[in-house]
Wavefront OBJ file of the C-alpha trace (Angstrom):
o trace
v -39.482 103.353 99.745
v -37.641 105.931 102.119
v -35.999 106.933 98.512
v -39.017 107.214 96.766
v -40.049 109.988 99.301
v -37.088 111.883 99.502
v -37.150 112.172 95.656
v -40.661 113.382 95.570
v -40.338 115.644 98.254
v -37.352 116.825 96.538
v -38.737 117.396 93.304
v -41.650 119.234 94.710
v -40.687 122.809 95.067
v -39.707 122.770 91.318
v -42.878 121.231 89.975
v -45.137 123.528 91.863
v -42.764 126.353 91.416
v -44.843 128.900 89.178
v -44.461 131.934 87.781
v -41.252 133.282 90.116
v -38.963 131.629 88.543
v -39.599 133.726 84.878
v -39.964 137.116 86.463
v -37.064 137.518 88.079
v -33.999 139.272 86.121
v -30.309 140.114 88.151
v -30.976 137.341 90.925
v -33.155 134.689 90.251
v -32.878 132.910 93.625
v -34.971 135.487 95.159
v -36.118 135.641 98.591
v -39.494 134.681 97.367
v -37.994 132.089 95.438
v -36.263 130.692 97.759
v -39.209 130.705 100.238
v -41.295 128.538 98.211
v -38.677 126.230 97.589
v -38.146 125.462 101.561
v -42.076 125.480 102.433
v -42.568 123.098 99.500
v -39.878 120.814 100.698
v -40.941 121.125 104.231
v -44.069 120.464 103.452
v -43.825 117.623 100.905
v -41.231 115.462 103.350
v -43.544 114.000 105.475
v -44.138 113.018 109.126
v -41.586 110.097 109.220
v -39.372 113.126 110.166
v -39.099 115.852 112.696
v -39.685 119.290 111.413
v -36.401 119.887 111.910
v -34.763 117.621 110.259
v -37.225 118.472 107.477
v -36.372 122.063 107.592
v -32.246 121.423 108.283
v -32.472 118.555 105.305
v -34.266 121.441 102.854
v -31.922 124.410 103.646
v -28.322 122.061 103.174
v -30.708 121.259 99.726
v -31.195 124.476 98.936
v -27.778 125.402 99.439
v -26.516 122.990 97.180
v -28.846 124.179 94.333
v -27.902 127.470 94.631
v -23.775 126.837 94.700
v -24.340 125.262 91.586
v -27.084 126.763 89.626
v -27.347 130.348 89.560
v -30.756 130.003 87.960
v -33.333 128.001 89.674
v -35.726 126.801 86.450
v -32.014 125.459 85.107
v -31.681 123.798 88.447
v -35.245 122.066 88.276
v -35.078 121.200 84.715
v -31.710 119.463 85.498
v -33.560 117.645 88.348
v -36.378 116.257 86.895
v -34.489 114.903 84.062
v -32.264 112.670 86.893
v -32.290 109.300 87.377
v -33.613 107.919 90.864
v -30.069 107.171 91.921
v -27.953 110.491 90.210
v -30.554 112.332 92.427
v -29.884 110.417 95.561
v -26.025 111.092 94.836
v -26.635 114.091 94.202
v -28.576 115.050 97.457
v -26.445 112.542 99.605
v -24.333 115.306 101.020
v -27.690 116.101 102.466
v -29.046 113.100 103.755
v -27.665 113.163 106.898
v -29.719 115.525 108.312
v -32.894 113.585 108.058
v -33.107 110.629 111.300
v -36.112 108.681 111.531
l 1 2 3 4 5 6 7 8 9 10 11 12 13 14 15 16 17 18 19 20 21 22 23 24 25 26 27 28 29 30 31 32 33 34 35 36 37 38 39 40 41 42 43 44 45 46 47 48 49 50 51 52 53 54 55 56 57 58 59 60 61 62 63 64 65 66 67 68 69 70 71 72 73 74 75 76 77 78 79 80 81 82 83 84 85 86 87 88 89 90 91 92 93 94 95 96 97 98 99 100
């Protein structure tokens, strides 16, 4: 179950992620960007965890995204076609920071 959570929560930011993503050119990752990511992954973690870990848990995320995918509609596509368990490996370097 705690799996099931982290994915959605995880997934979140790039569902609801709207028109940002297409209108930015040199730097996609902007600060706006970037902001909605981290509220929407805040937000969508839920109260099994301290804010935070929430927040600490979204930031090492977002970090990760952004080392590897300079664009961030790349980076959600890529997401939401994972499996349950490439996206737990590939968030595990991350995982630490949430302690129930």
């Amino acid at each position: 179950m705690k799996k099931i959570i982290i994915f959605y929560f995880f997934l979140l930011p790039f569902i609801s992620f709207g028109q940002s993503w297409k209108d930015s050119k040199y730097s996609k990752w902007t600060t706006e960007v970037k902001s909605e990511f981290l509220e929407n992954c805040i937000d969508g973690a839920g109260d099994e965890f301290t804010q935070d870990d929430r927040e600490n848990y979204c930031i090492c995320s977002l970090g990760r995204l952004m080392e590897q995918h300079s664009d961030p509609e790349l980076a959600g596509k890529m997401l939401l076609g994972m499996t349950m368990e490439e996206l737990v490996e590939y968030i595990e370097p991350c995982l630490f920071l949430l302690q129930e």
